[in-house]
C-alpha positions in Angstrom: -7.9 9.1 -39.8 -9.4 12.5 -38.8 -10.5 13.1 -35.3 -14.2 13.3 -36.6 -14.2 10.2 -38.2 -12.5 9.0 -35.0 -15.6 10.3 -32.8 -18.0 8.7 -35.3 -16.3 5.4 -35.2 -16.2 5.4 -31.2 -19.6 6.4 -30.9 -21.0 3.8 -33.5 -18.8 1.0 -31.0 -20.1 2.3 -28.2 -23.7 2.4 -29.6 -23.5 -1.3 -31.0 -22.4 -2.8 -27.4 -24.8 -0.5 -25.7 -23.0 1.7 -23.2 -25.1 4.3 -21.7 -22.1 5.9 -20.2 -21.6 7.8 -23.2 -24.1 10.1 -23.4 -25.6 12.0 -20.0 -29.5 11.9 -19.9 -31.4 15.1 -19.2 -31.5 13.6 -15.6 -28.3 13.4 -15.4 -27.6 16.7 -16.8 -29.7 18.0 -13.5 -26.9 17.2 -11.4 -23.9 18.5 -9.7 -21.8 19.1 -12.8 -20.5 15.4 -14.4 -16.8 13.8 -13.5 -15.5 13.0 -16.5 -13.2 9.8 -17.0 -11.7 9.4 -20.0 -11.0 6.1 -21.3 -8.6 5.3 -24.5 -8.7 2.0 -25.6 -8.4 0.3 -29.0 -12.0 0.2 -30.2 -10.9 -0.6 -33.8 -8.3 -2.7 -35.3 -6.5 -5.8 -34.3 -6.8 -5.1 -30.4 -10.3 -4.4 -30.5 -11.7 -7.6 -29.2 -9.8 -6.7 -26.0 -10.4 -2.9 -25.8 -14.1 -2.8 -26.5 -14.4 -6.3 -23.7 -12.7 -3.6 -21.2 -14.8 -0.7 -22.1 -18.1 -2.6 -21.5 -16.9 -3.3 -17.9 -15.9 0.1 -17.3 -19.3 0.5 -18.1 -20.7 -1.6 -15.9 -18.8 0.3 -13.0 -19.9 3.4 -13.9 -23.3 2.7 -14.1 -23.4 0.2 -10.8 -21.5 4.0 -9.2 -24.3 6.3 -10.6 -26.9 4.3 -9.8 -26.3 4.6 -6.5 -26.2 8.3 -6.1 -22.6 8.7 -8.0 -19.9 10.7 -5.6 -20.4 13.5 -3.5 -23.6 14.8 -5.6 -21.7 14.1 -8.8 -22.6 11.2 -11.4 -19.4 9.9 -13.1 -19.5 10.6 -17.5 -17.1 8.2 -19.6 -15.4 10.2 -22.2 -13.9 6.9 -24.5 -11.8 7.3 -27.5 -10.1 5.0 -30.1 -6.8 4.2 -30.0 -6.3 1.4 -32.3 -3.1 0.2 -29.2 -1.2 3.0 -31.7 0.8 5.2 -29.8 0.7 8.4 -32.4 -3.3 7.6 -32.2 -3.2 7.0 -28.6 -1.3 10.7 -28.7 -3.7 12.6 -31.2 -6.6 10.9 -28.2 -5.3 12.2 -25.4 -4.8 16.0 -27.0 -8.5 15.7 -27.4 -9.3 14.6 -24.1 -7.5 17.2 -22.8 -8.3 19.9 -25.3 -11.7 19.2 -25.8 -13.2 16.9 -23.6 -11.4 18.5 -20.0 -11.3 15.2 -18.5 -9.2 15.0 -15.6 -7.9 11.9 -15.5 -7.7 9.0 -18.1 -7.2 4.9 -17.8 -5.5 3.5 -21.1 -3.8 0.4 -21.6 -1.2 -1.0 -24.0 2.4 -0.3 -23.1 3.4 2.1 -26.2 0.3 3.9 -25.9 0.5 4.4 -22.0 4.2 5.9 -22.8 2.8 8.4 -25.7 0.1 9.8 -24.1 2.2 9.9 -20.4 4.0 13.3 -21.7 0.7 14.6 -22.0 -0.4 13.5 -18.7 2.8 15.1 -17.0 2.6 18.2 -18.8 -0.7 18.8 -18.8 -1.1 17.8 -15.4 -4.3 14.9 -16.1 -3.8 11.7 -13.9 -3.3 9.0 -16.1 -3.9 5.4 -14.6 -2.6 2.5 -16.8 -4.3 -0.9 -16.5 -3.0 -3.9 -18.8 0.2 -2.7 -19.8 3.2 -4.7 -17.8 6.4 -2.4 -19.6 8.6 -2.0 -16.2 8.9 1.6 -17.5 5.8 2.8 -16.9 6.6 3.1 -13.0 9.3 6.0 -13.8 6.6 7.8 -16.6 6.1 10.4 -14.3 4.6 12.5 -11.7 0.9 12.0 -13.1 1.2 8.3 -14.7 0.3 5.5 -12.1 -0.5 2.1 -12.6 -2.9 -0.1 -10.4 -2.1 -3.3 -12.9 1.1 -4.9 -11.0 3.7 -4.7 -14.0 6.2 -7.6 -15.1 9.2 -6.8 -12.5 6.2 -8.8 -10.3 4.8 -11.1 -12.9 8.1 -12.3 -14.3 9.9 -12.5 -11.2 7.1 -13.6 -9.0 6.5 -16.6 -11.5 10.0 -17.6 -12.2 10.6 -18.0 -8.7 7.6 -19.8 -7.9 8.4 -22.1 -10.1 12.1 -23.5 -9.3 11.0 -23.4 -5.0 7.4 -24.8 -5.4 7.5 -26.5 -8.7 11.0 -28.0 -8.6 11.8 -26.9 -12.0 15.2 -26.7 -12.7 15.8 -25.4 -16.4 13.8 -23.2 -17.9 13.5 -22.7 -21.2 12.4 -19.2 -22.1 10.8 -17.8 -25.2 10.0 -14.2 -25.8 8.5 -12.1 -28.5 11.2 -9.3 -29.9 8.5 -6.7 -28.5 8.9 -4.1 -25.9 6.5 -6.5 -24.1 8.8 -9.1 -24.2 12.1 -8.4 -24.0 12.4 -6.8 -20.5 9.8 -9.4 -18.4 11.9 -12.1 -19.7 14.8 -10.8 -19.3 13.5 -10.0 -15.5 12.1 -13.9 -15.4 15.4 -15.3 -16.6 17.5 -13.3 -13.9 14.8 -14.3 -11.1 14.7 -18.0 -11.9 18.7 -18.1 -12.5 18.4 -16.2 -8.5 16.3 -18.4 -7.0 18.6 -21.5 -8.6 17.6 -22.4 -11.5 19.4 -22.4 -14.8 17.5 -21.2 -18.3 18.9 -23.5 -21.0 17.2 -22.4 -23.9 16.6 -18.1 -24.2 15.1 -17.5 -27.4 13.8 -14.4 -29.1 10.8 -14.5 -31.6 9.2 -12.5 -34.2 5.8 -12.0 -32.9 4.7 -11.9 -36.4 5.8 -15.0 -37.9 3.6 -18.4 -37.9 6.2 -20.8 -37.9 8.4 -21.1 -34.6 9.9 -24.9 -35.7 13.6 -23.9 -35.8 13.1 -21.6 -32.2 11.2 -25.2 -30.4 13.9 -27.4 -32.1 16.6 -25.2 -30.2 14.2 -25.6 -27.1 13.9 -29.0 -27.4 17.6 -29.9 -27.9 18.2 -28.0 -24.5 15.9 -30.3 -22.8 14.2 -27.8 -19.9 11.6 -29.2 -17.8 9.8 -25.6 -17.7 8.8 -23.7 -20.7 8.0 -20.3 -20.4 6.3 -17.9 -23.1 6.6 -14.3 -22.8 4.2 -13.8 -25.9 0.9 -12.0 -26.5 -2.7 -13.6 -27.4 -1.4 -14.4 -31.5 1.3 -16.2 -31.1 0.9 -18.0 -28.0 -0.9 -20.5 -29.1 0.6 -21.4 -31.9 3.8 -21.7 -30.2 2.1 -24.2 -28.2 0.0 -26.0 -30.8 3.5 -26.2 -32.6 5.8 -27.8 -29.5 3.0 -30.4 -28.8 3.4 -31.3 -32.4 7.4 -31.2 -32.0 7.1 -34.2 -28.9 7.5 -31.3 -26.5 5.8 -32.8 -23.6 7.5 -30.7 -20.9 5.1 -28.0 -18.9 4.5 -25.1 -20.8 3.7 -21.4 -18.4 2.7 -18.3 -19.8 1.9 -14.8 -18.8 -2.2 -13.8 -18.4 -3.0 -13.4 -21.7 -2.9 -17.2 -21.8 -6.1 -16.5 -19.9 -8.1 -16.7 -23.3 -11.4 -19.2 -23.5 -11.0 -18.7 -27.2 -7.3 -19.9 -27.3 -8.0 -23.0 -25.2 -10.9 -23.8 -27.2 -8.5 -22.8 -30.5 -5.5 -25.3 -28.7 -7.9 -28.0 -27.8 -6.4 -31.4 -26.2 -2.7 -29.3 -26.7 -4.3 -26.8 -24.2 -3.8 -29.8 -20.9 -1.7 -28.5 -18.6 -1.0 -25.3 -19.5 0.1 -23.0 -16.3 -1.3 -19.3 -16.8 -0.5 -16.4 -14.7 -3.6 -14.2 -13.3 -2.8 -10.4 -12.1 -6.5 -11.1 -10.3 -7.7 -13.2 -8.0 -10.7 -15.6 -9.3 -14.0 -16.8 -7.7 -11.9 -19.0 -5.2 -10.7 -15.8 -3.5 -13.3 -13.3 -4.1 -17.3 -14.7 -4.6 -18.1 -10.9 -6.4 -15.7 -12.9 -9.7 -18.5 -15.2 -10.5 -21.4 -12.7 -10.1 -19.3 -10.7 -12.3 -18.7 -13.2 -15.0 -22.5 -14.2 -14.6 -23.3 -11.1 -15.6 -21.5 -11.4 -18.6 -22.9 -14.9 -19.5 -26.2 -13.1 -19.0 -25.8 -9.3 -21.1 -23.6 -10.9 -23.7 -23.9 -14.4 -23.8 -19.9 -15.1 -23.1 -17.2 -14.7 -20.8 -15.1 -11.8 -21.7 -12.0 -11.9 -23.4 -9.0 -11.3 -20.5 -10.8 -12.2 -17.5 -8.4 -10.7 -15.1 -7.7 -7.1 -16.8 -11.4 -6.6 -17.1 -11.5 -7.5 -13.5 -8.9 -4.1 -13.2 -10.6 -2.3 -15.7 -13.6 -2.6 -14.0 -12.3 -1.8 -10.5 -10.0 1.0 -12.1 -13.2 3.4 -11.7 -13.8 2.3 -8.0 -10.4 3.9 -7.5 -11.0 7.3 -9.3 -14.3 7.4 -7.5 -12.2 7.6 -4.2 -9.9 9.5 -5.6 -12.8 12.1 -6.8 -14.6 11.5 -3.6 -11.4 12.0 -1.6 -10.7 15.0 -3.4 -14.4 17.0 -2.9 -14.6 16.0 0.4 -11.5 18.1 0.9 -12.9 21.1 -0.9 -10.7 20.5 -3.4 -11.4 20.9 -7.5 -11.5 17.8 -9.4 -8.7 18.5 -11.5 -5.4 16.5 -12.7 -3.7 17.9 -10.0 -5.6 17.6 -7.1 -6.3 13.6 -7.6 -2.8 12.8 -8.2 -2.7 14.9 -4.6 -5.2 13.0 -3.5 -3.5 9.2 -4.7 -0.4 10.5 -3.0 -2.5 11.2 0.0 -4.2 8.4 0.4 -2.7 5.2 -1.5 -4.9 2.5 -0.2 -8.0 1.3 -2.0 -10.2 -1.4 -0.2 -13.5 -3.1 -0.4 -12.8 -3.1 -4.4 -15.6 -4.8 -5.9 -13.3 -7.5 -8.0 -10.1 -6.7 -6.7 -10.6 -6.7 -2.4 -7.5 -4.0 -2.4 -5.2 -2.1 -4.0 -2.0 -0.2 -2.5 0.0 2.1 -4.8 4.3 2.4 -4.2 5.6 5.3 -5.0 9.5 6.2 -4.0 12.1 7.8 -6.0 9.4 9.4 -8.3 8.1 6.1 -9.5 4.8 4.6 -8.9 4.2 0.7 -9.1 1.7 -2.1 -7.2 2.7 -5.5 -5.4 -0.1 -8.2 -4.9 -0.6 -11.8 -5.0 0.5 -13.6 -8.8 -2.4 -16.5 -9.3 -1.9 -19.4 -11.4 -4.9 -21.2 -13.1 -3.8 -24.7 -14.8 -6.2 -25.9 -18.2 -8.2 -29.0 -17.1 -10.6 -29.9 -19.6 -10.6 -26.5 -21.4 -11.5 -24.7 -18.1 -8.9 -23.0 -16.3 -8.9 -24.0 -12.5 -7.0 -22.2 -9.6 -3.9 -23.9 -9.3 -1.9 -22.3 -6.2 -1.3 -18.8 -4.9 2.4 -17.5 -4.9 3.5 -14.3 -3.4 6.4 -11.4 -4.0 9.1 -12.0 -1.3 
């Protein structure tokens, strides 16, 4: 696909959902010249139920920020782009942004995508902030490639050891897709459960593409765990778990936040009971700001958004830059690449986040990662309830 068909394609998403982030009005234009974000997300293709879910509550943010007088006489501009989660698109996007659009810093999500356009961030000096993606090689990426989204050396290893010392569990059985996505975390969540002294019985690789996983549960089931854990994406998840209900699997079943799908509950039905699901975010339990937030989707679009907890980043993700931006002017500094990657090495800490209460980035030894809290929601009839709380050692 051409950039210009790109462009066209973007803009026609982003005029079907509505976002008026994508084009400044004349009073707008009257301001102190526009900080531009750029955002590349899949807005086509097989991820785009995700992508364009997180670019409505980026948004949101944006819009909540300008409407209240923006940041230090500036009003923020989204610059979003299409990356269909390919990295050679997600590559061609990020040349433009620079190129063209002069955006200073980006958010983009999707592990392979966050590594493409990452040599562009570093070389080029733009700050790249990845939500969503979990690779634990994003934290070495770079000078200019940070995360805020805790990756899945904290997921994996948070959960795994959560559940042998507050669950009980034992043996672990652990299925993974053969994706970049799945291979390290569960390698990570095999080590940390086998640490904290457990045993995994059963470690089985899939093919994320298939849609029969009988022989993979039969080996699962022979081991006899009393935890199963899937380190799979929003396809195959459920099926795997439609398919060991139907084997007699009865043990409990965990899986990583993308679990945290009101369409794949609904899709799993009575299968669904049970189900243990990891959230990077905390929910309306902790923070009261949640439910407004998800009101306001039940009120503009009629639904709860797809990935509850990375829209909660997404969203926030903006909150950050505009301290970072604000940080950075109130310095006398430029807004440019460089000076907000000066500015997040300067001042780490981001409180009072609207969905998130705080962030705190780690950098040491050139890499950059986040620690928080791992939630877990359990499926009571099809609604997913806070469970417990457990926390990185």
């Amino acid at each position: 696909m051409d950039q210009a068909s790109l462009s066209r394609r973007v803009l026609l998403a982003g005029a079907a959902l509505g976002f008026s982030a994508f084009l400044l009005s004349p009073a707008v234009r009257a301001a102190g010249d526009p900080l531009k974000i750029g955002v590349l997300l899949p807005l086509t293709g097989p991820s785009a139920t995700f992508g364009t879910d997180y670019l409505q509550s980026i948004s949101w943010a944006v819009d909540d920020i300008n409407k209240a007088g923006g940041v230090e006489g500036h009003l923020l501009q989204v610059v979003p782009i299409d990356t269909r989660a390919d990295p050679q698109t997600g590559l061609s996007a990020v040349n433009r942004l620079v190129d063209v659009d002069k955006a200073p810093a980006y958010l983009v999500s999707w592990s392979p995508v966050v590594r493409s356009t990452g040599q562009v961030a570093n070389r080029e000096k733009v700050l790249e902030i990845s939500i969503g993606a979990t690779s634990p090689d994003i934290a070495k990426l770079g000078k200019y490639t940070y995360t805020i989204y805790p990756l899945a050396d904290v997921e994996a290893v948070v959960a795994a050891r959560w559940q042998v010392k507050k669950l009980g569990k034992k043996r672990a059985a652990v299925l993974y897709g053969n994706t970049e996505s799945g291979v390290a975390p569960a390698r990570l969540f095999k080590d940390s459960f086998t640490n904290a002294g457990g045993s995994v019985v059963a470690f089985e690789a899939y093919d994320p593409k298939a849609t029969d996983f009988t022989s993979t549960l039969l080996t699962v089931k022979g081991a006899d765990p009393d935890i199963i854990w899937i380190q799979g994406d929003a396809a195959d998840t459920p099926l795997i778990i439609a398919q060991a209900r139907q084997l007699g699997l009865t043990q409990t079943i965990a899986t990583v936040q993308v679990g945290n799908n009101p369409a794949m509950i609904e899709q799993l039905g009575s299968a669904a009971d049970g189900l243990l699901v990891t959230s990077l975010a905390p929910g309306a339990d902790v923070n009261p700001n949640v439910q407004k937030f998800v009101d306001r989707w039940q009120k503009e679009m009629k639904r709860v958004p797809n990935g509850l907890p990375t829209n909660q980043f997404m969203h926030d993700a903006v909150y950050v830059l505009r301290d970072l931006f604000a940080y950075t002017l109130k310095h006398g500094r430029q807004p440019t690449g460089e000076n907000l990657q000066l500015a997040m090495e300067e001042a780490p800490q981001f409180n009072n986040l609207p969905l998130l209460n705080s962030v705190k980035i780690l950098s040491a030894n050139g890499e950059h990662r986040v620690s928080n809290d791992l939630y877990i929601l359990q499926v009571k009839d099809k609604k997913f309830v806070p469970y417990d709380t457990a926390r990185p050692e």
